[in-house]
N, C-alpha and C positions, 0 to 999 in steps of 0.2 A: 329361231331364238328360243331359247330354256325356258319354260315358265317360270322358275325361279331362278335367282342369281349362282352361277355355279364358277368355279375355275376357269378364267380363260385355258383356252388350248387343250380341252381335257374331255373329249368326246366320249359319247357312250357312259356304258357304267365307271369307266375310268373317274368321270367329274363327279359322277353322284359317290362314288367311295371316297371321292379327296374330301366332298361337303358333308358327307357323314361316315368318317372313318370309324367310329365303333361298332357300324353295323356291316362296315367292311371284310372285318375279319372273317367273322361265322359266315357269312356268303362269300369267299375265297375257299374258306375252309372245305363246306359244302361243295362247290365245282370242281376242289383238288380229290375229294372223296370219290364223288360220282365220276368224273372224266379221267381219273389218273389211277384213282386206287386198285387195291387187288381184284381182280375181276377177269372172267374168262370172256368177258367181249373184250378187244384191244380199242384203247383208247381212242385210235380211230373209226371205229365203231360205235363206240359211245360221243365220239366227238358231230359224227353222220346224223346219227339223233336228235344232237342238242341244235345243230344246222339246220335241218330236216322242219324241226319243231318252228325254229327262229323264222323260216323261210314263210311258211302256213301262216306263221303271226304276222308277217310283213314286218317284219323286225329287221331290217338292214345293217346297223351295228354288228346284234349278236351273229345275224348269219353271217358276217362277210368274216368276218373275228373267227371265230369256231370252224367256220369254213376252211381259212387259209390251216389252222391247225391240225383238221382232217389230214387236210392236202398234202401240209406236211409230212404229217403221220408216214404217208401212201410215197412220197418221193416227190411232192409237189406237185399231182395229179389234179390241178383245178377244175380240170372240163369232167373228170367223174363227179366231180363236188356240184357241178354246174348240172348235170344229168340227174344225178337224184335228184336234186332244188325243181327240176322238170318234170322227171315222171320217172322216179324208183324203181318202178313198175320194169321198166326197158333198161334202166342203168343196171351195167357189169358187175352185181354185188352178189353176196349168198341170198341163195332162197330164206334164210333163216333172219338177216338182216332185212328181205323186205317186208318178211311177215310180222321183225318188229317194228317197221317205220309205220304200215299200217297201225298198228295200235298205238305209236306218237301222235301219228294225226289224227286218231278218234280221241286220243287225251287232249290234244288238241282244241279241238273240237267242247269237247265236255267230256269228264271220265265217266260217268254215264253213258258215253257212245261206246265204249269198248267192249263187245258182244265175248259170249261164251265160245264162238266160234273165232273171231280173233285169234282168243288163246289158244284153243285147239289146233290151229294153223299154224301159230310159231312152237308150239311143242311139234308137230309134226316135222317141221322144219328142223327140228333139233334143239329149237331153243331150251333153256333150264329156266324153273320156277325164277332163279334168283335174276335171269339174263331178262324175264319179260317183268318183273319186279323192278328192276334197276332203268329199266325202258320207260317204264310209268313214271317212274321218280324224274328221271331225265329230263323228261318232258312235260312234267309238272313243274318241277324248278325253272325249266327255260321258258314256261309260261308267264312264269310270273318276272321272272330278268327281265323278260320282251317288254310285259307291261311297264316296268320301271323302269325302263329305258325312254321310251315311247309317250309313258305317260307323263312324264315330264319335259318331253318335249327336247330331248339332249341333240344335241350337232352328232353327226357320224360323216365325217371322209368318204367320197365318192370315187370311185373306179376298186376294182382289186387291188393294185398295186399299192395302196395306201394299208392294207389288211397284212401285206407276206411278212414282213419284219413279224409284226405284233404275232402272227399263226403262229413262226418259227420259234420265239419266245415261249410261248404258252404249250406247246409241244413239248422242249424241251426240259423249260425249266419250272413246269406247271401257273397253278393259281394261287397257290397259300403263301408263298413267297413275296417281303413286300418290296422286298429287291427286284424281283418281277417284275412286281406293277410299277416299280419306280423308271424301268426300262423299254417298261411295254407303252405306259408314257409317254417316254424320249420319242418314240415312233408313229406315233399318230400326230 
């Protein structure tokens, strides 16, 4: 149960943006930026992150959400989405993606934990200034979602199958769209 009174039937950040839709916008806006916009990691990539992050936080909403969106992204590949949330380290991705989930997980952690040699490791991997830039951002921003998810105490659907509608949506038709959220709704 919620710590505060929110929307029946409106899990996750879904009920916290119906109970505070002005502060909705700019955090839609923000996630359609970061996960959709022009950027040479493909949004499944940037979606792995913001997973990757939600997973470290025990955040079950954001990860299962961002998850099925990866998955989408991929052809609906959930057991690789299942495999990084386990150990990135062994999951089939680029060397240059795990070199940025490790610096997720030390922002994670605390952006203090993000060592000089981090970076040197995703540049060697190939990463770009902007690509380990947008990795910090990522997973700062889904630090703090997880918290207002969590710290409020909101309901989230259990098993995957409650998450693939909402992925395919958010995949498709992003985050800043309130049409979106009016749909992505319908599905949880």
């Amino acid at each position: 149960m919620a710590h505060i009174t929110l929307p029946e039937g409106l899990p996750g950040i879904i009920g916290l943006m119906a109970f505070r839709p002005e502060v909705a916008a700019p955090m839609r806006e923000l996630s359609e930026f970061l996960l959709r916009g022009p950027n040479s990691l493909t949004s499944a990539e940037r979606e792995i992150i913001a997973t990757y992050t939600s997973s470290q936080n025990g955040c079950y909403f954001c990860q299962m959400g961002h998850g099925a969106a990866a998955a989408h992204h991929l052809g609906g590949n959930l057991e690789l989405i299942d495999q990084v949330k386990r150990d990135f380290q062994t999951a089939p991705i680029s060397s240059k993606l795990k070199a940025l989930l490790a610096i997720a997980g030390h922002v994670q952690k605390g952006g203090k934990h993000v060592t000089p040699e981090d970076i040197e490791r995703a540049r060697q991997m190939g990463a770009t200034d902007l690509e380990i830039h947008d990795t910090v951002l990522i997973a700062a921003a889904f630090c703090m979602y997880n918290r207002y998810v969590d710290g409020l105490a909101t309901s989230a659907p259990r098993g995957p199958e409650a998450y693939l509608a909402m992925g395919a949506r958010l995949a498709e038709q992003g985050y800043a769209n309130s049409a979106t959220t009016a749909a992505v709704e319908s599905t949880v």
